[in-house]
TORKOLBA-817894 format. One record per residue: x, y, z of N, C-alpha, C, CB in turn. Coordinates in nm, 3 decimals. Glycine has a CB too. Layout:
BEGIN
      n.xx      n.yy      n.zz     ca.xx     ca.yy     ca.zz      c.xx      c.yy      c.zz     cb.xx     cb.yy     cb.zz
         X         Y         Z         X         Y         Z         X         Y         Z         X         Y         Z
...
//
This chain:
BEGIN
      n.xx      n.yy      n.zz     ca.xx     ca.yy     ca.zz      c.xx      c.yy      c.zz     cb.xx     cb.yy     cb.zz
    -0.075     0.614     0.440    -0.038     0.547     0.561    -0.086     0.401     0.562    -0.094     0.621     0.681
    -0.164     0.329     0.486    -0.274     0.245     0.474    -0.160     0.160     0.373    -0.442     0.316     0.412
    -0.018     0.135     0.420     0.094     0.038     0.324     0.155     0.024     0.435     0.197     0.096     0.183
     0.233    -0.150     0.344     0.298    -0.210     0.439     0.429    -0.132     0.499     0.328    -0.335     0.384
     0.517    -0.077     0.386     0.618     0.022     0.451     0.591     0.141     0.554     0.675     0.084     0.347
     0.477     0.164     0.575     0.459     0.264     0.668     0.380     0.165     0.771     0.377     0.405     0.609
     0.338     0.040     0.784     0.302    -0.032     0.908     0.404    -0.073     0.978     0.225    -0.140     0.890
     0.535    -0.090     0.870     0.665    -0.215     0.893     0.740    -0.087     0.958     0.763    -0.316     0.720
     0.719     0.068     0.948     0.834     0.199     1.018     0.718     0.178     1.138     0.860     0.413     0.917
     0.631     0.186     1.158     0.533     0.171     1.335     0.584     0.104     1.398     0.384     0.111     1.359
     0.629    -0.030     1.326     0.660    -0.141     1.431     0.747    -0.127     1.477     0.668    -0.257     1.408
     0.861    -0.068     1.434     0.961     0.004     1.507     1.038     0.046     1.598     0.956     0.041     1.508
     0.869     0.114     1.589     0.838     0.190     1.761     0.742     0.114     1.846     0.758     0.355     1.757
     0.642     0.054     1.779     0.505     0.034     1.877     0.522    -0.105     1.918     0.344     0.054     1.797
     0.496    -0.112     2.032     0.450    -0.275     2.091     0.352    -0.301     2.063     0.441    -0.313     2.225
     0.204    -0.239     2.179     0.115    -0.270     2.205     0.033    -0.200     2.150     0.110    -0.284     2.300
    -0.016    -0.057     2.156    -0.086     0.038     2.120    -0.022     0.133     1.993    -0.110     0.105     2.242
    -0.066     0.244     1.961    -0.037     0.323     1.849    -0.104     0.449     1.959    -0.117     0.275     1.675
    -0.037     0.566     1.954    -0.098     0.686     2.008    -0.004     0.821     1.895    -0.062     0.692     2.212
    -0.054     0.877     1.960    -0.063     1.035     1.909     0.075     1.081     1.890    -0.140     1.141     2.020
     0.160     1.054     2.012     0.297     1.057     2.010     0.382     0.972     1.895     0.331     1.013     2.139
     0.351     0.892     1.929     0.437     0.781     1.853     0.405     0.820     1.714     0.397     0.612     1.886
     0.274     0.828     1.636     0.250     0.853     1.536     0.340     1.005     1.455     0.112     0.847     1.558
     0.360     1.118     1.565     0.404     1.218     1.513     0.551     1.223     1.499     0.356     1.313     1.576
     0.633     1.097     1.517     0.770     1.015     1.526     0.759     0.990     1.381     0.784     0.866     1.635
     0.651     0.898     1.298     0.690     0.848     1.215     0.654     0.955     1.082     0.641     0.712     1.226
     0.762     0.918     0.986     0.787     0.972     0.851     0.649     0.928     0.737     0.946     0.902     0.800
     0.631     1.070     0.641     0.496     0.984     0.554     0.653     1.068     0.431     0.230     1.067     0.559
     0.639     0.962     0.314     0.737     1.010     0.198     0.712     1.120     0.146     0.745     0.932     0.090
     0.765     1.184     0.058     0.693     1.295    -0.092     0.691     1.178    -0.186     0.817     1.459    -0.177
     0.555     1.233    -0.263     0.539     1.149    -0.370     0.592     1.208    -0.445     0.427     1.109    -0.410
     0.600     1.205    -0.597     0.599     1.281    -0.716     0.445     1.276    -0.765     0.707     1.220    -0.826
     0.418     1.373    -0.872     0.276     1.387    -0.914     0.219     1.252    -0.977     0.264     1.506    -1.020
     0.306     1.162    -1.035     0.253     1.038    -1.115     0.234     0.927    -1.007     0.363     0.985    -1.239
     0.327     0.927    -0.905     0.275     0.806    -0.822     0.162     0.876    -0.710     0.418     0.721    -0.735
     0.146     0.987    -0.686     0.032     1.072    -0.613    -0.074     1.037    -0.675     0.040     1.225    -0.613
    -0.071     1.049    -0.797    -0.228     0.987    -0.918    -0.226     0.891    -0.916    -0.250     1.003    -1.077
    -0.151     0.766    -0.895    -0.165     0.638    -0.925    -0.235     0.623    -0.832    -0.062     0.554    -0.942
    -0.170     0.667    -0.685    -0.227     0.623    -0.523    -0.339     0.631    -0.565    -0.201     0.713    -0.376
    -0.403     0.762    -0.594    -0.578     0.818    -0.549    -0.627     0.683    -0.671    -0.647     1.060    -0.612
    -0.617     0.655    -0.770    -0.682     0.585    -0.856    -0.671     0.451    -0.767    -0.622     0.589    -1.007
    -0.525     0.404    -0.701    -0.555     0.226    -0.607    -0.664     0.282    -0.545    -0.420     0.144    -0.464
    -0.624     0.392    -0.466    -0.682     0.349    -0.350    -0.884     0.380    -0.353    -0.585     0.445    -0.220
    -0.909     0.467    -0.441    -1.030     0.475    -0.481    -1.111     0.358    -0.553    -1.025     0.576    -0.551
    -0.988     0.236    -0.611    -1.065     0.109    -0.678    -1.079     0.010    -0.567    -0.981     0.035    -0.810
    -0.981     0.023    -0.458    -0.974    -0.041    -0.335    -1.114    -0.010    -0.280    -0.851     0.007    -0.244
    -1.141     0.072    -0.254    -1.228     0.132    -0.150    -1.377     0.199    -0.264    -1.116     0.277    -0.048
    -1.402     0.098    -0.369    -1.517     0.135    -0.431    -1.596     0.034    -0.453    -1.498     0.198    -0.539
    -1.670    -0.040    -0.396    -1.686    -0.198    -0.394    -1.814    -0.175    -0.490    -1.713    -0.290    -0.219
    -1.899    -0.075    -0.478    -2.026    -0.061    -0.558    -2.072     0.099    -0.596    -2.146    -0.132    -0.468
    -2.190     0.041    -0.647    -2.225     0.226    -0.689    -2.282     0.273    -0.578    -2.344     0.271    -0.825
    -2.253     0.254    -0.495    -2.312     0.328    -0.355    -2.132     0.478    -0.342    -2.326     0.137    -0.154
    -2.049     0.433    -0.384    -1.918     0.479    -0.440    -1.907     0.553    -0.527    -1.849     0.401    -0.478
    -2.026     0.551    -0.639    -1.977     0.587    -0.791    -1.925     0.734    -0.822    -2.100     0.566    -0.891
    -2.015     0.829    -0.752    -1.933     0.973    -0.741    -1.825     0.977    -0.675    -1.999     1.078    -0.683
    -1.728     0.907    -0.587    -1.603     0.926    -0.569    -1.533     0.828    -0.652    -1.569     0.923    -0.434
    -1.563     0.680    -0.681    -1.525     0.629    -0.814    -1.472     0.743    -0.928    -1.653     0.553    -0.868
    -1.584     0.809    -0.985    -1.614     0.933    -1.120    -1.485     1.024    -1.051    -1.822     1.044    -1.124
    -1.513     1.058    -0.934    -1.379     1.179    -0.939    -1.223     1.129    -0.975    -1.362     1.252    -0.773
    -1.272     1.023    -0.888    -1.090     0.928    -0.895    -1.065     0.875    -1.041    -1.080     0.747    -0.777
    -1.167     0.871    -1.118    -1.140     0.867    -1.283    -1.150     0.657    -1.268    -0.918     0.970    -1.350
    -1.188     0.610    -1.141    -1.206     0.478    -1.159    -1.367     0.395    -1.159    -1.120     0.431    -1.053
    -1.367     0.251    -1.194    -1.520     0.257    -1.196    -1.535     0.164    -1.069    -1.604     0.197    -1.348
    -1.641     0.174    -0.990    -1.665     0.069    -0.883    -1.712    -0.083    -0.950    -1.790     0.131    -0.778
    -1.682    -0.153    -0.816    -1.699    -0.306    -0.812    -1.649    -0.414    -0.731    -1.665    -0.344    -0.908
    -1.642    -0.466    -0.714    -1.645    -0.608    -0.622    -1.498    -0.656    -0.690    -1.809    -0.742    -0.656
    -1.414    -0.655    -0.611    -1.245    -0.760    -0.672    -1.277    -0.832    -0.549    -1.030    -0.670    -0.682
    -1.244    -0.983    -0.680    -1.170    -1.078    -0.587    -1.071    -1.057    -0.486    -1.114    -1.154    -0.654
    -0.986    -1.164    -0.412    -0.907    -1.194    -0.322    -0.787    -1.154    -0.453    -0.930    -1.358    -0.240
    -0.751    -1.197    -0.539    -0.621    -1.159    -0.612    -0.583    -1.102    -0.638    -0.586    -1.172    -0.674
    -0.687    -0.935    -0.712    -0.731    -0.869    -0.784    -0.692    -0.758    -0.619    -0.888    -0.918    -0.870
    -0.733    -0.779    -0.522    -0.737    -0.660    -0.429    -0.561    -0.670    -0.403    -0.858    -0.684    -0.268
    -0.554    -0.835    -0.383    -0.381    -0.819    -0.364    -0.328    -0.780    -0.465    -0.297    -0.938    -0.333
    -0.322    -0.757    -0.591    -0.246    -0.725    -0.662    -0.254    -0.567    -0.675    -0.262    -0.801    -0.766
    -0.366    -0.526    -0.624    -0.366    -0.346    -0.595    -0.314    -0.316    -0.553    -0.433    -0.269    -0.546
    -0.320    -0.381    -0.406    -0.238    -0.377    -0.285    -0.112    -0.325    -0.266    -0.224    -0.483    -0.249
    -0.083    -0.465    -0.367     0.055    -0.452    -0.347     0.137    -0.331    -0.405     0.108    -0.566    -0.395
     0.085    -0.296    -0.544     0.111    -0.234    -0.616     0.119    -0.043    -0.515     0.005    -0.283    -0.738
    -0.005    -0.076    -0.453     0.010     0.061    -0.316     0.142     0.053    -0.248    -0.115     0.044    -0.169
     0.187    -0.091    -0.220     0.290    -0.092    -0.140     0.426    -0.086    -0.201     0.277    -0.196    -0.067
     0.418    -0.092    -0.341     0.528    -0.103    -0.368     0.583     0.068    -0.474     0.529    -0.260    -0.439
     0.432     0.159    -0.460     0.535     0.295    -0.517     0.511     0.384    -0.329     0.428     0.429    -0.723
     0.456     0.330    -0.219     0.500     0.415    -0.138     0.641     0.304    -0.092     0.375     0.469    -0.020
     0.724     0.259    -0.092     0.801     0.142    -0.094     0.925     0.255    -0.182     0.716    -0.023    -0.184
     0.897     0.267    -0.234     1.009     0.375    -0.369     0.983     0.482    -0.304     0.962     0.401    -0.568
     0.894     0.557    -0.283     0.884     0.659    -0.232     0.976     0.681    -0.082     0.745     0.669    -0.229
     1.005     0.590    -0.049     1.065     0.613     0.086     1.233     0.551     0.077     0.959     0.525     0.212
     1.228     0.498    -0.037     1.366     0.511    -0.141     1.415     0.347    -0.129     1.517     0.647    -0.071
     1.319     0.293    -0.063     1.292     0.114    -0.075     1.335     0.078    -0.204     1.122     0.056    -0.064
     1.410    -0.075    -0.233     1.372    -0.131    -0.358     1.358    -0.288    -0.299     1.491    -0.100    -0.492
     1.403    -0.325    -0.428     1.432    -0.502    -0.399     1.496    -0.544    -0.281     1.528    -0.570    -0.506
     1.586    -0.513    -0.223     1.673    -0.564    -0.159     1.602    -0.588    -0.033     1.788    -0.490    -0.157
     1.534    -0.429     0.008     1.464    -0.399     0.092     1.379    -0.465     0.144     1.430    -0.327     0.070
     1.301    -0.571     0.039     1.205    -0.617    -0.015     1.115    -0.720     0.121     1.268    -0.692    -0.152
     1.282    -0.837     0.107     1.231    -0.917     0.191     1.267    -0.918     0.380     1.272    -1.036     0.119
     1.350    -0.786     0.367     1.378    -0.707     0.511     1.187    -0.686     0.565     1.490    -0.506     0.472
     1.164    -0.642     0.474     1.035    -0.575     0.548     0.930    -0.703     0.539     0.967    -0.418     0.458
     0.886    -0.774     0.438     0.778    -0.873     0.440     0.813    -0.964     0.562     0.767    -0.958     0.297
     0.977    -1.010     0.588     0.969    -1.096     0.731     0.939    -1.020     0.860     1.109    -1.169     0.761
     0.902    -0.927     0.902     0.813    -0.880     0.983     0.645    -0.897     0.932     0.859    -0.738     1.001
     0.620    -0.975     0.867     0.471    -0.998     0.820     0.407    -1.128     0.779     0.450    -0.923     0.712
     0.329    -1.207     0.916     0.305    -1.347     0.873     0.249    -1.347     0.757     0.228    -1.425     0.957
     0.246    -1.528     0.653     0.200    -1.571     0.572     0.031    -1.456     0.580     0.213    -1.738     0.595
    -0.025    -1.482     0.686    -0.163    -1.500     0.714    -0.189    -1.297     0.693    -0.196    -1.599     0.909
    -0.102    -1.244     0.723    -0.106    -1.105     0.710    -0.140    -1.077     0.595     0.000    -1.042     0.737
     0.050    -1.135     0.506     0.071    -1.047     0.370     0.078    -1.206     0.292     0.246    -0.915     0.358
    -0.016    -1.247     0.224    -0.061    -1.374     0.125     0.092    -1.341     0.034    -0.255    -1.352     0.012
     0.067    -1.498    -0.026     0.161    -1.504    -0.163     0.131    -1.363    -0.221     0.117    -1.640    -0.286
     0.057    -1.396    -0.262    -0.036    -1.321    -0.402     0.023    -1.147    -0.392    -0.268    -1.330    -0.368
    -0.003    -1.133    -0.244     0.024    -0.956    -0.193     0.167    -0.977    -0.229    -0.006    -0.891     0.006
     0.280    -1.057    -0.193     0.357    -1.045    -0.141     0.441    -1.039    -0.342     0.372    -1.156    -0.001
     0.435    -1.163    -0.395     0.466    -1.157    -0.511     0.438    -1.009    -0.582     0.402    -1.265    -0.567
     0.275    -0.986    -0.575     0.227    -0.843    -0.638     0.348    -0.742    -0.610     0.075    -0.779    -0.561
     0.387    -0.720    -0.482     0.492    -0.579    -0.381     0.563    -0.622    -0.440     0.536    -0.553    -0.208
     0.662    -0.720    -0.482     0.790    -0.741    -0.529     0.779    -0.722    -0.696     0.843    -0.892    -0.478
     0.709    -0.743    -0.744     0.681    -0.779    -0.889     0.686    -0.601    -0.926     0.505    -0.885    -0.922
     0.605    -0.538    -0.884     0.589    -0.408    -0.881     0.716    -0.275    -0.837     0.480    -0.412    -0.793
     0.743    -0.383    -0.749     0.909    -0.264    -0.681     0.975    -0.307    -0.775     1.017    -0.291    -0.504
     1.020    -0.408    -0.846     1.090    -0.467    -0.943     1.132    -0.360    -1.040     1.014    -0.573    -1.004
     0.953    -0.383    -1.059     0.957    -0.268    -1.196     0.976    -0.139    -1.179     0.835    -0.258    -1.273
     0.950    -0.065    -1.075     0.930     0.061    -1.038     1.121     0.122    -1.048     0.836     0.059    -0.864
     1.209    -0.012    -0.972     1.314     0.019    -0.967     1.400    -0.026    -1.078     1.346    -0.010    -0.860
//
């Protein structure tokens, strides 16, 4: 849920708030087993900044550490761009969804990463 294609289906619906209702409105994709493993490996390098991490690092098969600003967008994006396929998104799609998302939101860097990545994916 933690990607831009599933923030960009909220907006959708939501103005102001996010509740319980609204949430049970919106769609989460099927993965397949290879982009299901990819996720847990982003999102475990995302969310492993140090060895205070390292046993869920070790399970996720990734190692903790500190990424730069480029390095997180290019994860990022890469999150956003196989749940992006997963919901049967490609290129076209691409820049439908990023113009719902200021500069200041989704950076070059994210934004190139999501496209560069759906590119390939598709």
């Amino acid at each position: 849920m933690n990607s831009l294609p599933f923030d960009w289906q909220a907006r959708r619906f939501v103005e102001t708030h996010m509740n319980f209702f609204v949430l049970e409105l919106l769609t989460v994709p099927t993965f397949s087993d290879g982009a299901y493993d990819a996720l847990v490996k982003l999102g475990a390098r995302l969310s492993c900044p140090d060895d205070r991490f390292a046993e869920v690092a070790a399970a996720c098969g990734v190692i903790p550490g500190i990424l730069d600003t480029e390095e997180r967008a290019q994860l990022r994006g890469e999150v956003d761009a196989l749940v992006a396929k997963a919901y049967g998104l490609g290129p076209a799609e691409a820049d439908i969804l990023l113009d719902d998302f200021s500069l200041d939101a989704v950076g070059p860097v994210h934004r190139g990463a999501f496209r560069n990545e759906l590119d390939r994916l598709c």
